[in-house]
N, C-alpha and C positions, 0 to 999 in steps of 0.2 A: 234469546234472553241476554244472552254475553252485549252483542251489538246493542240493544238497547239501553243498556246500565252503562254501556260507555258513552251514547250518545247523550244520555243525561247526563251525564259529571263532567262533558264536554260542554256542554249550551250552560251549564252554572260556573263553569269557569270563565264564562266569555266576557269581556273586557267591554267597559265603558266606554259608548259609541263618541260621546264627546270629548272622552280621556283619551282614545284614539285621534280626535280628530288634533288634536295640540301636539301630538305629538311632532318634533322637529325643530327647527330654526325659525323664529319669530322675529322680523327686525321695522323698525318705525317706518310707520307707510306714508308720512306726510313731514314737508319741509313747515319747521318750527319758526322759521320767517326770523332774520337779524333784528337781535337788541332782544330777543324773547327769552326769560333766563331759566328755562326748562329745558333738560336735555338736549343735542343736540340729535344723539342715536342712542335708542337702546337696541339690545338684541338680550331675546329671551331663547333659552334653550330645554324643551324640558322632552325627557327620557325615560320613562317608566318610572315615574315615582322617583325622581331626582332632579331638580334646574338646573337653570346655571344663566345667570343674569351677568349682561354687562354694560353698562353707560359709561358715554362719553359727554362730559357738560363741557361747553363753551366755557374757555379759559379757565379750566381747570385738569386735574389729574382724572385719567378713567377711574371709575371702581364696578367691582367684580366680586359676586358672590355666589354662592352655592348652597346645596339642602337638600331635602328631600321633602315633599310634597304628598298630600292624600286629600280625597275628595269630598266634601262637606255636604254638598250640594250638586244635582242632576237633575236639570228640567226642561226638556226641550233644547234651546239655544242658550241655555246657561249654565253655567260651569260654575261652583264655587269650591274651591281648594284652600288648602290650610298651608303654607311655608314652614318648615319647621326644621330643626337644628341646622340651623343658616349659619356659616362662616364665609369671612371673606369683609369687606370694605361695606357694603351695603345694607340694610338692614342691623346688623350688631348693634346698634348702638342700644336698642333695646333689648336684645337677646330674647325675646319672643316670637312667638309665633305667628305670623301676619295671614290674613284672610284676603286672598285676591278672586275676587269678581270677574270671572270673564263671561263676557256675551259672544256669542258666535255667529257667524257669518259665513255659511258652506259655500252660498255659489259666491259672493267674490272673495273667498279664500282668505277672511281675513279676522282677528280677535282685538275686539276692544274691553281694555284694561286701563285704569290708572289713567284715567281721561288723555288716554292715547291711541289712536287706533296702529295694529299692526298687520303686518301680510306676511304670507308666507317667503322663507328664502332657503329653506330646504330639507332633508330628511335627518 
């Protein structure tokens, strides 16, 4: 009886298979080609319910921000999450909460977002 009631409050605790799959180091999977005035590199970081974003633009300062993140949306190969109490260079200028769209990609490892695609670079 014991083992059973912990096997249930075990399998309801279990963790979103696509929240799972983001987890880690995310950084731009394709060169943005000279004179193109969209990032150069991002890298996204996201850690249980926390990011951590940073770009680099062409001829300009990096910026860098942070948050904490929850999940809007789970369907299949898609991901939609909520950004929320963001600080940092990116995002603030509205101090809201932004809604990013990810579609996912298991077998080549890889999340498009923000009409960017990325891959993985680590845990």
């Amino acid at each position: 009886m014991f083992l059973c009631g912990l096997f249930l409050s075990l399998s309801a605790c279990s963790r979103n298979p696509n929240d799972l799959f983001i987890q880690g180091v995310w950084i731009t999977a394709e060169d943005q080609g000279e004179g193109n005035p969209d990032p150069v590199y991002y890298e996204w970081q996201f850690n249980n319910g926390t990011f951590y974003v940073f770009q680099e633009v062409r001829g300009g300062s990096p910026l860098a921000s942070e948050g904490s993140y929850r999940i809007l949306e789970s369907d299949g190969d898609l991901l939609v999450i909520e950004l929320y109490d963001i600080s940092g260079d990116r995002f603030t200028y509205t101090n809201n909460p932004v809604d990013l769209r990810i579609q996912i990609d298991r077998e080549k490892e890889t999340l498009y977002f923000n009409r960017t695609l990325f891959e993985r670079a680590g845990d």
